[in-house]
C-alpha positions as CSV (number, residue, x, y, z in Angstrom):
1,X,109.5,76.4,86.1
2,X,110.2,79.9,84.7
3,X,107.3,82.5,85.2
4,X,107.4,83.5,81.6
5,X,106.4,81.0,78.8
6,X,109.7,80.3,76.9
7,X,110.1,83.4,73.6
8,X,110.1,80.8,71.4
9,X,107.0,78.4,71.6
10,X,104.2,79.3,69.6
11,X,101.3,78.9,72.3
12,X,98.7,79.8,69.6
13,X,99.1,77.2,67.4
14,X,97.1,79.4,64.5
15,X,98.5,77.3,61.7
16,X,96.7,73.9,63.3
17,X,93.0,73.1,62.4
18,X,91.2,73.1,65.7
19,X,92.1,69.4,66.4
20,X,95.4,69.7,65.5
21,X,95.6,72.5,68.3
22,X,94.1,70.5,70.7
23,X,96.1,67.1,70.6
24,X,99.4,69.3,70.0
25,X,98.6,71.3,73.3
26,X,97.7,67.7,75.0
27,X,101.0,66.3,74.1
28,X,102.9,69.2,75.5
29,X,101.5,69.0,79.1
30,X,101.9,65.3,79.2
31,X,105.8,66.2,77.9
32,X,105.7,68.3,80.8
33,X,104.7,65.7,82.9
34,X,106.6,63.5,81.8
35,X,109.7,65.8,82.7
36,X,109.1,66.4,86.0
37,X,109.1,64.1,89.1
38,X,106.6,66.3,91.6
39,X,103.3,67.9,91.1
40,X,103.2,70.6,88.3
41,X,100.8,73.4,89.2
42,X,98.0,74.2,86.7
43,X,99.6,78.1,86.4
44,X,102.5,76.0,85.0
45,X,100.9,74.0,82.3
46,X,98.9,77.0,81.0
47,X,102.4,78.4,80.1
48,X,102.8,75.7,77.3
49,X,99.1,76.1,76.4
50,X,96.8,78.6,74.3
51,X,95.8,81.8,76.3
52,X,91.8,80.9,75.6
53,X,92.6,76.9,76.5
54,X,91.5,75.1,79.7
55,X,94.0,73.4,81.0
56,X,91.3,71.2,83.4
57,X,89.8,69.9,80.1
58,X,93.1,69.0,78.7
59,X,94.4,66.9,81.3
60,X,90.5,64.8,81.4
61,X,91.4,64.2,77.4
62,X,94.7,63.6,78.2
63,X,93.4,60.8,81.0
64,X,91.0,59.5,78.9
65,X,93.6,59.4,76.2
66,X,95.7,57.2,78.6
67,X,93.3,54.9,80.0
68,X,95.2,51.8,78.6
69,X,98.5,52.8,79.4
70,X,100.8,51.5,82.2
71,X,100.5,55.6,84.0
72,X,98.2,58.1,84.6
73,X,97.6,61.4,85.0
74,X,96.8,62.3,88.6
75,X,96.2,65.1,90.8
76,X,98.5,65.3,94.0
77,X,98.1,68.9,96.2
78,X,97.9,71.4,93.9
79,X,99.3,70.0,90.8
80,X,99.3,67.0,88.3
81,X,101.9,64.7,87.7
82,X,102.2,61.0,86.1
83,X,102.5,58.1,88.1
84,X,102.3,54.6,87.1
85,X,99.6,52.6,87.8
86,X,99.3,50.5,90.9
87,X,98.5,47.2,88.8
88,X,102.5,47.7,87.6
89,X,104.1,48.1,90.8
90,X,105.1,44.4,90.5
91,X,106.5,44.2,87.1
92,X,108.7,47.7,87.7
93,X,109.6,46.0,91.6
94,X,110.5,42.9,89.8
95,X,112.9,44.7,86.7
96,X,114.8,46.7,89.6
97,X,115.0,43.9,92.3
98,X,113.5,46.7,94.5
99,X,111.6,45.0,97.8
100,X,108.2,45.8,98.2
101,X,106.9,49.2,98.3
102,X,107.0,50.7,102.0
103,X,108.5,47.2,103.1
104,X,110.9,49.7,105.1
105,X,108.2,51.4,107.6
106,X,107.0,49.3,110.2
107,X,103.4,49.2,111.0
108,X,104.3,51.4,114.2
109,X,105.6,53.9,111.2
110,X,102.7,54.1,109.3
111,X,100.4,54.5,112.4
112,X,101.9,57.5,113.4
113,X,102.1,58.8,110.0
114,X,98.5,58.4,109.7
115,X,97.9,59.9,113.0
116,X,99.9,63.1,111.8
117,X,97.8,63.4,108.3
118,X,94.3,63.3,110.5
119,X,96.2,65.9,112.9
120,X,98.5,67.8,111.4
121,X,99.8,70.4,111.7
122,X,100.6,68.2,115.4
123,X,104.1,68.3,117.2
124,X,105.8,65.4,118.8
125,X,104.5,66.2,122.2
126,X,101.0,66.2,120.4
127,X,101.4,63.0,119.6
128,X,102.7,62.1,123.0
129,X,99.4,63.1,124.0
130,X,97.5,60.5,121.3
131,X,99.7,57.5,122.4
132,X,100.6,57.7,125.7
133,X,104.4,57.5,125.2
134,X,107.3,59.5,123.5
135,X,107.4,59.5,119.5
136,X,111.6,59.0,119.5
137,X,113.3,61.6,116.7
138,X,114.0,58.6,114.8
139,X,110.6,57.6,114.2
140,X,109.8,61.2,112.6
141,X,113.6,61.1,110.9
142,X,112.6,58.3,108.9
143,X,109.4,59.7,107.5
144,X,111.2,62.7,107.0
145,X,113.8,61.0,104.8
146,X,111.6,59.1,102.8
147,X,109.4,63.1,101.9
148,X,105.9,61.5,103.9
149,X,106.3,64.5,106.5
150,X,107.8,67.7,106.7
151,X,108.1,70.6,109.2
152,X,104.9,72.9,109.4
153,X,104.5,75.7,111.3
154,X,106.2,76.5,114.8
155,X,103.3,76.2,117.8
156,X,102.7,79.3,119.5
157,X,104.3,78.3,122.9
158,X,107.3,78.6,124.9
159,X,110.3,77.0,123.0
160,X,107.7,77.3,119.6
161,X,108.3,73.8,118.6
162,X,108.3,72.6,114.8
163,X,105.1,70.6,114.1
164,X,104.4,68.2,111.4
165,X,102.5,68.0,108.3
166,X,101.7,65.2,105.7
167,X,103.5,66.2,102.3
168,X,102.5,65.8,98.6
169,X,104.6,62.3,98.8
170,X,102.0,61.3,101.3
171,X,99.3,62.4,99.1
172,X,101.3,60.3,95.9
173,X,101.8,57.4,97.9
174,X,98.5,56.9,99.3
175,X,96.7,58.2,95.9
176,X,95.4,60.9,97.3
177,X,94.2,64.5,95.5
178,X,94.3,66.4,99.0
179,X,94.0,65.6,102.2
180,X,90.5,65.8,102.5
181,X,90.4,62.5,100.5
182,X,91.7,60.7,103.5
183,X,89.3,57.7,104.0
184,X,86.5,58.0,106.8
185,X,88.4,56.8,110.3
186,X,86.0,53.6,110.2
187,X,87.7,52.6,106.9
188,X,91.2,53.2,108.3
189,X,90.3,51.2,111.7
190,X,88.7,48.4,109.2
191,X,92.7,48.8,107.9
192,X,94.4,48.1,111.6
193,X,95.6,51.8,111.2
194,X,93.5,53.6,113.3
195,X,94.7,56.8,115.1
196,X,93.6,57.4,118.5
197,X,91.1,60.5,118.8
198,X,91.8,61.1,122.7
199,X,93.2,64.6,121.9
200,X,91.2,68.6,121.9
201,X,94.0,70.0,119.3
202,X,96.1,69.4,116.9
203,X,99.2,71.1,117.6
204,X,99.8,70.5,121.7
């Protein structure tokens, strides 16, 4: 988004009673929601908002206000974004004639993508380290493609190789707010998923 609000929106609202303010400002950030398909950063929604308004309190009225809708407003990273709600997954799977969600990573997939969000930032050798065997290009290609993992910062060794990091995707997919809302590791072993923990680091 622009870093200027746009000249022509009256952020003040003056002419609105105090209620009128409010729901006019709530209906503007879930607009802007609404328009965008990734996270939108709090600095961003104040932009469409009164100076003197908290954007945090907005977006609880605006959850509240849609607490019997099909979506929700949720935080993923460091912004807020609607997503529909898991219940509907079905009915919009069914409309599309879409398979089931993830149907496309095997379990082998999701283990190692699980192992790079306790991990990360981790290289492929890292991993190599966790499972006893070479993590092929193709395995990390096709969590790549589908925006669960992304390069992170180069390890400080010879040939500085890329290592790996969990995205906001991963956070959206998972419903997640940030990575520290990963479950405990007896919850993800209870799951089948469990990363090994044989490692000191987590970018060898």
């Amino acid at each position: 988004m622009s870093g200027r609000p746009a000249p022509d929106l009256d952020r003040d609202l003056a002419h609105l009673p105090p209620e009128g303010r409010w729901r006019e400002w709530m209906l503007r950030i879930e607009a802007v929601l609404f328009a965008y398909a990734t996270p939108v950063p709090r600095a961003d929604l104040a932009r469409v908002v009164g100076p003197g308004a908290s954007v945090d309190l907005l977006l609880d009225d605006l959850a509240a206000d849609l607490a019997e809708r099909p979506y929700e407003v949720v935080r993923i990273g460091g912004g807020w974004m609607l997503r529909t709600r898991p219940a509907y997954g079905p009915a919009i799977r069914a409309a599309a004639d879409l398979p089931e969600a993830g149907g496309e990573l095997t379990e082998g997939d999701l283990v190692v993508l699980v192992t790079i969000a306790y991990h990360q930032p981790i290289t492929r050798d890292g991993l190599k380290e966790i499972f006893g065997r070479e993590i092929s290009r193709d395995l990390i290609g096709r969590l790549s493609a589908r925006g669960l993992v992304a390069p992170g910062r180069r390890y400080p060794r010879r040939g500085a190789p890329y290592t790996y990091v969990p995205t906001d995707a991963f956070l959206a997919r998972f419903g997640l707010a940030t990575l520290d809302d990963l479950p405990d590791p007896e919850q993800v072993e209870d799951a089948g998923l469990e990363p090994p923990t044989d490692r000191s680091d987590g970018a060898s």
